[in-house]
C-alpha positions in Angstrom: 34.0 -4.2 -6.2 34.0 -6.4 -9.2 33.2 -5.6 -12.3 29.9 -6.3 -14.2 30.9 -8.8 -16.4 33.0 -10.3 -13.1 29.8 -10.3 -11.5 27.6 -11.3 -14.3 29.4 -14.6 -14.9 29.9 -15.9 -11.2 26.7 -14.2 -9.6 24.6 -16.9 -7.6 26.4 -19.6 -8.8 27.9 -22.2 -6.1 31.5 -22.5 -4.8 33.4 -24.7 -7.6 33.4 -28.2 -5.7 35.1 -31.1 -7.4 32.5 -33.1 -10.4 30.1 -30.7 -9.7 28.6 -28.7 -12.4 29.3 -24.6 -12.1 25.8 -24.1 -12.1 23.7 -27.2 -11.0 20.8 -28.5 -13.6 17.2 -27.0 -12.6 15.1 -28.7 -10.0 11.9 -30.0 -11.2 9.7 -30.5 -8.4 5.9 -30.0 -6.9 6.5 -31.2 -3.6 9.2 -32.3 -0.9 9.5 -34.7 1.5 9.0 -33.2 5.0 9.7 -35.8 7.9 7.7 -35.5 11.7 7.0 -31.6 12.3 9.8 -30.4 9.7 8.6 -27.2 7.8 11.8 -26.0 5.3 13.7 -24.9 3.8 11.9 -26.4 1.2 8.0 -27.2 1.4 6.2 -27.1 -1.8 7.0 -26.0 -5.0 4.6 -23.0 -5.1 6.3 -21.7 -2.0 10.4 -22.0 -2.8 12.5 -24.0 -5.3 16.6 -23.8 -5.4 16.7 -23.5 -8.9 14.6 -19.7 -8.0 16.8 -19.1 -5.0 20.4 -19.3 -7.6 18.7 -17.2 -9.9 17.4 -14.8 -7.0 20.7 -14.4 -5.4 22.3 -13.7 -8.8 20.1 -10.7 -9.4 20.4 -9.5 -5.8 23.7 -9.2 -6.5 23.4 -7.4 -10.0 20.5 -4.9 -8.7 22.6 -4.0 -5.6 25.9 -5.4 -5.3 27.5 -6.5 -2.4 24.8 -5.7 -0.2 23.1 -8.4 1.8 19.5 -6.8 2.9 18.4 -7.4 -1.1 15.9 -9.5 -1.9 14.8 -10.7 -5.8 11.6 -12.5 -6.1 11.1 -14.4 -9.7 7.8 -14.9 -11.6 6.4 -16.3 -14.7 6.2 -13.0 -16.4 7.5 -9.4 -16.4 3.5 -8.6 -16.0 3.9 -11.0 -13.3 6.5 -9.0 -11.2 4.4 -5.7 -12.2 1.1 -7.0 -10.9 2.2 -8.7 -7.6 4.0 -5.1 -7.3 0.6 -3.1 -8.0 -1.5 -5.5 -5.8 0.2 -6.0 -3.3 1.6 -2.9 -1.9 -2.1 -0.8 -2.9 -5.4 -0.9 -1.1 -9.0 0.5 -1.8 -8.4 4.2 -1.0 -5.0 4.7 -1.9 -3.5 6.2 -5.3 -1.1 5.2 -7.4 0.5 6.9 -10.3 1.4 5.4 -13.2 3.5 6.8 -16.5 0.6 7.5 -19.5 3.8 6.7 -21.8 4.5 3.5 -20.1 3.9 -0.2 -21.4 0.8 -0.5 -22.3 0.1 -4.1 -20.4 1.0 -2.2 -17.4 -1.2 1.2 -18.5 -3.7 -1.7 -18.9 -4.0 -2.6 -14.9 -5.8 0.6 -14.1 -9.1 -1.0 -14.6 -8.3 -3.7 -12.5 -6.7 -1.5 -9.5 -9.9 1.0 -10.2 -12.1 -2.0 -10.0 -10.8 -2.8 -6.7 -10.9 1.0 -4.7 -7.4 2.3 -5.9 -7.2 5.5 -7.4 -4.9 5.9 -10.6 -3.3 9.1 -12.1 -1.7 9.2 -15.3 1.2 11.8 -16.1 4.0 11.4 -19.0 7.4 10.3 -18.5 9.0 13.6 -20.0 10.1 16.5 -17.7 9.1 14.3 -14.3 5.8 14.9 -14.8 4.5 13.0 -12.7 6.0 15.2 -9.2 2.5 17.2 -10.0 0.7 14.1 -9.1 2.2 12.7 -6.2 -0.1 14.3 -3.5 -1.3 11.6 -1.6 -0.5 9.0 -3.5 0.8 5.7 -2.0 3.1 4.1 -5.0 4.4 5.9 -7.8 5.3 3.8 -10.9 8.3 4.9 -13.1 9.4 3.3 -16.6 12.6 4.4 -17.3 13.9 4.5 -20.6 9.7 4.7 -21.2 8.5 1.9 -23.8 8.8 2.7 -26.9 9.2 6.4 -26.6 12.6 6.4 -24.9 11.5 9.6 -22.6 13.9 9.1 -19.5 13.0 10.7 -16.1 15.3 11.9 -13.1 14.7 8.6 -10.8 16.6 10.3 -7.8 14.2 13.5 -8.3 11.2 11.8 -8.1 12.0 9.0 -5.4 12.7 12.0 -3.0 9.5 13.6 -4.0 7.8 10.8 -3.6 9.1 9.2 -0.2 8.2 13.1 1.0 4.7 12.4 0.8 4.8 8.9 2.4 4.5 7.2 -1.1 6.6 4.3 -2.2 8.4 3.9 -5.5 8.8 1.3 -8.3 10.4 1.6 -11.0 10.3 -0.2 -14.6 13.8 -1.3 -15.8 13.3 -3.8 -18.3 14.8 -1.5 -21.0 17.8 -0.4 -19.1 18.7 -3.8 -17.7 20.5 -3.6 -14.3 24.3 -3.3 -16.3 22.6 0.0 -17.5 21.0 1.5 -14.5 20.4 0.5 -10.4 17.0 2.1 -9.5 17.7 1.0 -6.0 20.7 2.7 -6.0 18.9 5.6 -7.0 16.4 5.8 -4.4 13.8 3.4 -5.5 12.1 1.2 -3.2 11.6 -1.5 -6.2 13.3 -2.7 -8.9 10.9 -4.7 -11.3 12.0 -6.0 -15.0 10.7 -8.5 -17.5 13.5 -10.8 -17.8 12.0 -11.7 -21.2 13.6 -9.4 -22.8 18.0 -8.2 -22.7 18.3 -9.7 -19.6 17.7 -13.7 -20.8 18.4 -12.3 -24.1 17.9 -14.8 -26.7 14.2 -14.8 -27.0 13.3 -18.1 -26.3 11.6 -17.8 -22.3 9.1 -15.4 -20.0 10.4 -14.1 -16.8 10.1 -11.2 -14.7 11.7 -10.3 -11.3 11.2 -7.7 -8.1 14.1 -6.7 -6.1 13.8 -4.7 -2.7 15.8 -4.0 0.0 13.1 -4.2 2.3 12.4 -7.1 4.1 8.8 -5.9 4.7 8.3 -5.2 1.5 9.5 -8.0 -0.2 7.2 -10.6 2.3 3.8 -8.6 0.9 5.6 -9.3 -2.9 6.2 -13.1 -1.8 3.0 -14.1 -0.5 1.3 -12.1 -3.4 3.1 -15.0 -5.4 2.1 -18.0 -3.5 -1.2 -16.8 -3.6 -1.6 -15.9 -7.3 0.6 -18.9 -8.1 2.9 -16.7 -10.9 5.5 -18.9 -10.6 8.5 -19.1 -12.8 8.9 -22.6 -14.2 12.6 -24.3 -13.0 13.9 -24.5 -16.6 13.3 -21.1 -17.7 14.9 -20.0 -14.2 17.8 -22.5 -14.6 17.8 -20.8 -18.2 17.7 -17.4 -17.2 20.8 -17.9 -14.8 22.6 -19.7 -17.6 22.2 -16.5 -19.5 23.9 -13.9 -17.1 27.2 -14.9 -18.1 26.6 -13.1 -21.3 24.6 -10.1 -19.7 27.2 -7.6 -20.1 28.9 -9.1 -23.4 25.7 -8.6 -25.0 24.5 -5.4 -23.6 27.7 -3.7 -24.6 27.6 -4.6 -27.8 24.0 -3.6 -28.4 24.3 -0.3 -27.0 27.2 0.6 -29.4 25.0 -1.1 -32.4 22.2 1.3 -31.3 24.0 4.2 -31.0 25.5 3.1 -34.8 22.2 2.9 -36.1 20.7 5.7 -34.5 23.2 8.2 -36.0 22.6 7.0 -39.5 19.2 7.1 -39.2 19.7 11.2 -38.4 20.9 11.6 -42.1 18.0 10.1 -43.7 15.7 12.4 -44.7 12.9 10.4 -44.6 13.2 9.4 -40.9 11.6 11.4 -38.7 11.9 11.4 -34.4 15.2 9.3 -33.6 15.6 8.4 -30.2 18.3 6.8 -28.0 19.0 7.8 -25.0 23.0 7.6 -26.0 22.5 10.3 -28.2 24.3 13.5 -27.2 21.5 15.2 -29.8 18.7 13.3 -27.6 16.7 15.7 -25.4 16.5 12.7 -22.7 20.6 12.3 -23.2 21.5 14.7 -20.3 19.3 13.0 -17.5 20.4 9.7 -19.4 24.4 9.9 -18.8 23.6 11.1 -15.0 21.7 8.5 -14.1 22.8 5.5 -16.5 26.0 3.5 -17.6 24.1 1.8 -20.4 21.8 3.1 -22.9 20.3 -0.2 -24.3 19.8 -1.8 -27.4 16.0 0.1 -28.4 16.2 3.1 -30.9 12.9 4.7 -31.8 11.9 6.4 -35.1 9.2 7.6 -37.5 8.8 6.6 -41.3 6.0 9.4 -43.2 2.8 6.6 -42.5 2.1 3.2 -42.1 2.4 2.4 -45.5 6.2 3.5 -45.7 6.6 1.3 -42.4 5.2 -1.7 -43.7 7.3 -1.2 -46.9 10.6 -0.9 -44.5 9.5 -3.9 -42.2 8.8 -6.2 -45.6 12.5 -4.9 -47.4 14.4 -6.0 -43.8 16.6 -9.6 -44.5 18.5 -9.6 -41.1 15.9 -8.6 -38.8 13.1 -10.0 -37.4 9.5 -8.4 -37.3 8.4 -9.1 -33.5 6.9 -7.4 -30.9 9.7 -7.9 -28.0 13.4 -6.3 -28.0 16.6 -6.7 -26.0 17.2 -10.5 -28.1 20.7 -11.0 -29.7 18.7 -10.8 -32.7 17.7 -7.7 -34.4 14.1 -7.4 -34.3 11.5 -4.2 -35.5 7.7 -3.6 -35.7 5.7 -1.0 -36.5 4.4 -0.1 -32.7 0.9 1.2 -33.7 -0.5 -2.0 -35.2 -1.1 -2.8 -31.0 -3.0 0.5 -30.4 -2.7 2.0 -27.0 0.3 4.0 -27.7 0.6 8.0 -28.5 2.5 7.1 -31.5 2.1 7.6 -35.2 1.2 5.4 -37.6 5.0 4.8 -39.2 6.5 4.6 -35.5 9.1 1.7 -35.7 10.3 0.1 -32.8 13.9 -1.6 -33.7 15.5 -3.8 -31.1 19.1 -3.9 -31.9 21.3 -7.5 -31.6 24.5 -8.6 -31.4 24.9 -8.8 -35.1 28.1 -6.9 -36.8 27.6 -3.2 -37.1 28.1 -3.3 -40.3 26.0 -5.9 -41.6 22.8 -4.2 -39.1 23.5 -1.4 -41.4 23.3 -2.7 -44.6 19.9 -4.4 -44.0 18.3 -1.6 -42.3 19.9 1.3 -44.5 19.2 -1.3 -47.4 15.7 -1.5 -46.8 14.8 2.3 -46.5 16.2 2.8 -50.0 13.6 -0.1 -51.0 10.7 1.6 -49.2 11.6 4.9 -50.1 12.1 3.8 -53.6 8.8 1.9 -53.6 7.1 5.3 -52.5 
């Protein structure tokens, strides 16, 4: 098998054919010319587009490689992918059970699925809490690395809990990317990321995928899409294909700057709660390295309040204040100013780029001797 960078560059990109471009321009396009009774490939540009089915086969191939029963569906968003998930594989009656730790946009669709008949149960990420919920439910939702705590769960563990009791699985992997971890691989009947964020990578579209290896499965995903119209546009497609070929360049490189930066933030005195899953100290480090060959680019932490925080955010030069992560650039916020997180009040999210180690350093350890100074 190839190896991920192999795969990342050449991934559902065509043959090379002579004056042809290596991966041909987006196709911009509402509707197609269909002679007499013809019906496809292509009908309208809510239904199928080429520029999706590159992109499509190129994550196919990086979710589970080498195997032809996957199937990636794009949207606009990674809320997108999660809803047409959620609502299409529930109905009135049936339970699902979400991560309380999760993101909270996805926390945020039990009042919709309540709304509509489904039953929603809440347990944390830590210690597989959620195998005490499972009883009848019919999905079970897993964020792994959770966002922004950075608890990891055993994804193997739960999917064979959870297929036990007849219930499917999904599983969050925005934060891990699929360099860093195959859910599918692992058991998962869904694989569902926001492409937003390390997979396009430079901070500048919205995406968000679902890939299954069910064929049944993936038709309920696809005609939740036609109907709800989330549709990724061509040019953020074409552009998320375009960024692949740097997937594993930059993933590397931000899981060794994040695993810099978290062990000097374990000598400051001030800084409380360090988290990365690459951590040997980490308590989710040992479920981590079983489970994941990447640890990502997100450390977590804790300044004494929100004051401090704000001090910290204001001293940075480098980095960014901005509520994403996974960008080249290094970018932080303080994760309470949203609400709907069990975090405190000097919780700092920091996304870590591609920058050199050293100079991430600098400005970060730079502008906690300013805030601490400031104090």
């Amino acid at each position: 098998m190839q190896g991920d960078s192999t795969r990342s560059v050449h991934a559902g990109r065509p043959p090379a054919t002579a004056y042809e471009p290596s991966l041909p321009g987006p196709v911009f396009v509402s509707h197609y010319h269909l002679p007499g009774e013809a019906t496809g490939p292509y009908t309208y540009g809510r239904d199928e587009n080429p520029t999706w089915d590159r992109l499509e086969a190129a994550l196919s191939e990086l979710e589970a490689p080498g195997d032809p029963a996957a199937t990636t569906l794009t949207f606009a968003s990674g809320m997108g992918a999660v809803a047409a998930v959620l609502l299409s594989q529930v109905r009135a009656g049936q339970t699902v059970v979400l991560p309380s730790d999760s993101y909270q946009a996805t926390r945020s669709l039990r009042e919709r699925l309540e709304s509509y008949g489904v039953g929603v149960r809440l347990a944390p990420t830590v210690g597989d809490a959620q195998l005490a919920a499972l009883d009848g439910a019919r999905l079970l939702w897993l964020e792994t690395p959770s966002n922004p705590g950075l608890d990891v769960c055993d994804i193997r563990r739960l999917a064979d809990a959870a297929h036990a009791v007849g219930a499917l699985v999904a599983v969050d992997n925005t934060l891990a990317t699929p360099l860093g971890q195959r859910p599918l691989d692992l058991g998962a009947d869904f694989s569902v990321a926001s492409g937003t964020k390390a997979l396009s990578g430079h901070g500048d579209l919205l995406l968000g995928y679902v890939t299954t290896r069910s064929a049944e499965l993936a038709t309920g995903v696809r005609q939740w899409r036609k109907t709800a119209g989330a549709i990724p546009g061509p040019m953020e497609a074409w552009l998320a294909h375009r960024s692949l070929a740097t997937l594993a360049l930059r993933v590397d490189r931000q899981a060794a700057n994040a695993l810099a930066l978290a062990g000097e933030l374990l000598k400051r005195p001030e800084v409380t709660g360090v988290r990365h899953p690459g951590l040997p100290s980490d308590p989710a480090h040992p479920v981590a390295v079983a489970q994941m060959r990447r640890f990502g680019s997100v450390v977590s932490f804790a300044l004494p309040d929100q004051a401090h925080a704000e001090r910290f955010l204001t001293a940075l030069r480098l980095t960014a204040e901005a509520t994403s992560f996974g960008s080249v650039q290094c970018t932080a916020e303080r994760r309470a100013r949203w609400g709907g997180d069990a975090v405190p009040p000097g919780f700092i999210r920091f996304s870590v780029g591609v920058e050199d180690p050293e100079d991430i350093l600098d400005d970060v350890l730079g502008a906690l001797d300013e805030a601490a100074a400031a104090a």
